[in-house]
N, C-alpha and C positions, 0 to 999 in steps of 0.2 A: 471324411465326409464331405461332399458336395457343397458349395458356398451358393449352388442355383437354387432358386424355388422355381417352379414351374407352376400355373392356371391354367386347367385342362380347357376352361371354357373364355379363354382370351387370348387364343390360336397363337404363334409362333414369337410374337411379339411377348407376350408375358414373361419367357424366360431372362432372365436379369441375375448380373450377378450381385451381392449385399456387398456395398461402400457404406463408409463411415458419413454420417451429414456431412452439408459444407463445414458448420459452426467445428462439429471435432478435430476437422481439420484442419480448421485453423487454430484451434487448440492446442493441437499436435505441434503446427508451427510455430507457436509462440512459446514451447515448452520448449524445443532443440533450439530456437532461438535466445535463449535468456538461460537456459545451465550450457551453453555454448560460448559465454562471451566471458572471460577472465575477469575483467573490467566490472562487469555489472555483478558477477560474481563475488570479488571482492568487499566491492562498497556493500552490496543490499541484502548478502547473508554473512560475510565473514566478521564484516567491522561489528554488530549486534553482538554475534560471538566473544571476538575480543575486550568489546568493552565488558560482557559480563563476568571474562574471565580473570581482568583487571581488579575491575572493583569487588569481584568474590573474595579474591584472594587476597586485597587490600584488608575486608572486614572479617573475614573468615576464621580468626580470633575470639573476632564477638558475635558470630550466629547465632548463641542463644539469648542474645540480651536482649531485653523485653524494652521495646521503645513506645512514649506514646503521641498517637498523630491524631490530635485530635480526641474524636470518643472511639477511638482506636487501640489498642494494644497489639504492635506486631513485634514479629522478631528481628534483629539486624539482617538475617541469613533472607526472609519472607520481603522486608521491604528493600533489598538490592533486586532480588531475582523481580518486585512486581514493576520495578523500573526500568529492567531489561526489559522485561513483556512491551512497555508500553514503547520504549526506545523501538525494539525490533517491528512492530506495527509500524510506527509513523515512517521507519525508516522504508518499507515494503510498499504499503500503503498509498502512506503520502508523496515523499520524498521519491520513490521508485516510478510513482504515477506521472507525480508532475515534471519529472526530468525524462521520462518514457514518450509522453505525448507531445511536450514542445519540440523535443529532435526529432521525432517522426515528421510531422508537423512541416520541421523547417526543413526537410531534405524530400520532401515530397512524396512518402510514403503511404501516406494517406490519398493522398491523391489519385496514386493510382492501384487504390483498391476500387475508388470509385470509379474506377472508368472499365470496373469489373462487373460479370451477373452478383454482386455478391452485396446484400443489403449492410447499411452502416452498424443495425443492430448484432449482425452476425461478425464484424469486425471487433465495434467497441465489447461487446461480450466476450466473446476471446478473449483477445486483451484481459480484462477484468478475471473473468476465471484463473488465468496463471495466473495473475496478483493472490488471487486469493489462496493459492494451492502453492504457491510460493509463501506467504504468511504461517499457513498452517506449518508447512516444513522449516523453517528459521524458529517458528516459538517450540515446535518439538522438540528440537537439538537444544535451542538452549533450558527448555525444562529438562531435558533429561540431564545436561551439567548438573542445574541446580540441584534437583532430586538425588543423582549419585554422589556429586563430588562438594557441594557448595552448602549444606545442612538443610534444606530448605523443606519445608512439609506441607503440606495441601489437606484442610481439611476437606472429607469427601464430602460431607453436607453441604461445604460452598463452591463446590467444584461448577457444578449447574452455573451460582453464581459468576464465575471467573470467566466461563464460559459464554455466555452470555455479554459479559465487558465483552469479552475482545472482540466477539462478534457487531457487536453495536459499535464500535472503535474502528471495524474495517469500514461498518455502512457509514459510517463517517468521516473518516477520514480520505480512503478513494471518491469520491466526488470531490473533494477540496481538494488536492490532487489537481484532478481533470481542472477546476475553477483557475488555480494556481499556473496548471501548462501554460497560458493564458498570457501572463505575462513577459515571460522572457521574447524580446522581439528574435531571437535566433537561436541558434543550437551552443554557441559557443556561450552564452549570459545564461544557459539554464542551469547548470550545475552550480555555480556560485548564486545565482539568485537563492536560486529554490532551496541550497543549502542554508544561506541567510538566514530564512526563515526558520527551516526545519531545527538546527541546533538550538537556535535559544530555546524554542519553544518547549524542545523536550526536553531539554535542559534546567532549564527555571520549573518545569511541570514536580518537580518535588521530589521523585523515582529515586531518587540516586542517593538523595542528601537536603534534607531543610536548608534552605540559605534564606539568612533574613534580607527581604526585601523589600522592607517597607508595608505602611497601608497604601499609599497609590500604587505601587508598581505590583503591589501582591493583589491588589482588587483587579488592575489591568490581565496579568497571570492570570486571576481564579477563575477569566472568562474567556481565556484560550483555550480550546482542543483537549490541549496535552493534559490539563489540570484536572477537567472531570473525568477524562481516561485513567489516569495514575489513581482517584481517588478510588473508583468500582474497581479497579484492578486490588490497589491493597486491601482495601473491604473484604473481597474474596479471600483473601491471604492472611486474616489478622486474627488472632488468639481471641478476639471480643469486640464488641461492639455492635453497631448495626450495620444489618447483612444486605440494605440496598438502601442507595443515597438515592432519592428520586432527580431532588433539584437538578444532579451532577446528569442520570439520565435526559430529562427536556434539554438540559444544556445542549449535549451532544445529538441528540435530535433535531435540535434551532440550526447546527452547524452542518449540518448532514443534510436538512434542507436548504439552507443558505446555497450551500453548495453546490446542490442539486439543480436549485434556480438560475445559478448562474452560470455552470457548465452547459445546462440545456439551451440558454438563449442566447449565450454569446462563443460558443464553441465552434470553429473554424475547422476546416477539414485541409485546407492547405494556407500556408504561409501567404502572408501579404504579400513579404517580395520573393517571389517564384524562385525555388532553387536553382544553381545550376543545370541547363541543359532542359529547363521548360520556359515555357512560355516567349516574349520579348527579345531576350537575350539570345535564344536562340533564330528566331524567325531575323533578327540584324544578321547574322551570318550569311544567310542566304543572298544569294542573285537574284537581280532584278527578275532576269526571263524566269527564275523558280517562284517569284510568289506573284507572277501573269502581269507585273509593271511595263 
């Protein structure tokens, strides 16, 4: 079948052939770009993997044992797997975000999209779309471990629920992200910054394992990210209790606008100091008679 439409009443000019928008294709490109790179591969879908395969197998003795967090009752097998969940989010999300935008950033890839027809919303959307469609693929794989190999069980009345977390966990966590790019003045301090952050947080966020850490340090924790993600995630996940924590939602709301406010007003489209082979540094190469001295 033919890919032309033709308009009998818009003379020769009408005929066109159907392309993909700009935005899907850059979709497209951010999709061959990011399951193309070993490296990014690795880190932001393998290591989620491994660590759920770690600690499955570490508690995978006591999958039925009834633990309680809170006015919670979950199982060993429900509260590993809703730690992964939250692990593989931030790791996608956050961590994937803010070490994605600061190296673009510092190597001047942004830059010259802008000196393209192609508006910033149809870039940064892109962008965010693979995040998101990379999220969804990292939390399938490691549910389906859980569900086959790791004893894990989902009731379907809270599935809605669970659904929901993680959704509210992406719209929170990518803008803090984008907020976080921010910081690293180059391409080489984004990986250890940004991981800085991201391990404790999910780490201390509870997913994995109770660790006593105090009333200061657990009040400082209860008001990071990672804590009301873990909380709506095992909530989804637990034999009993109640089946939505509001407080833990506004939480993640506050952050997800926090975020939003600060990525929107102080976000840079190219690096302070101009990569290689732009700007300054370049224009010093030249001869005098090339820049009309």
């Amino acid at each position: 079948m033919s890919t032309t439409e033709t308009d009998p009443g818009a003379g020769p000019r009408a005929a066109r052939t159907r392309r993909p928008s700009t935005f899907w294709l850059h979709v497209d490109g951010e999709l061959k770009e990011f399951w193309r790179s070993p490296i990014t591969l690795a880190f932001i879908v393998l290591m989620p993997v491994m660590f759920y395969v770690g600690f499955g197998l570490a508690f995978r003795s006591q999958a039925d044992a009834i633990l309680r967090l809170g006015d919670h009752e979950i199982t060993q097998a429900n509260m590993s797997f809703g730690g992964v969940l939250g692990f593989a989010l931030m790791s996608v999300a956050f961590a994937n975000v803010a070490i994605g935008l600061a190296i673009r950033r510092h190597h001047g890839l942004f830059k010259r999209f802008r000196t393209t027809p192609v508006s910033p919303a149809t870039v940064m959307g892109a962008y965010l779309v693979n995040t998101l469609l990379t999220a969804v693929i990292v939390l399938g794989v490691v549910t389906a471990i859980g569900l086959l190999g790791m004893g894990v069980s989902i009731d379907p009345a809270r599935l809605p629920q669970l659904l929901t977390a993680l959704l509210l966990g992406f719209v929170c966590l990518a803008p803090l992200g984008a907020a976080v790019s921010l910081l690293p003045p180059n391409a080489d301090a984004a990986v250890p910054m940004v991981n800085g952050i991201f391990f404790p947080t999910a780490f201390l966020a509870g997913g994995f394992m109770v660790l006593p850490l105090g009333d200061t340090v657990g009040a400082v924790v209860d008001l990071l990210p990672g804590r009301p993600l873990t909380l709506l995630v095992q909530g989804a996940l637990s034999e009993s209790g109640p089946v939505w924590d509001w407080s833990a939602v506004w939480l993640l709301l506050a952050w997800s606008l926090l975020g939003t406010v600060v990525a929107l007003r102080w976000f840079r489209w190219a690096s302070e100091r101009e990569p290689r082979g732009f700007g300054s540094a370049k224009r010093k190469d030249k001869k005098p008679e090339e820049t009309g001295a």
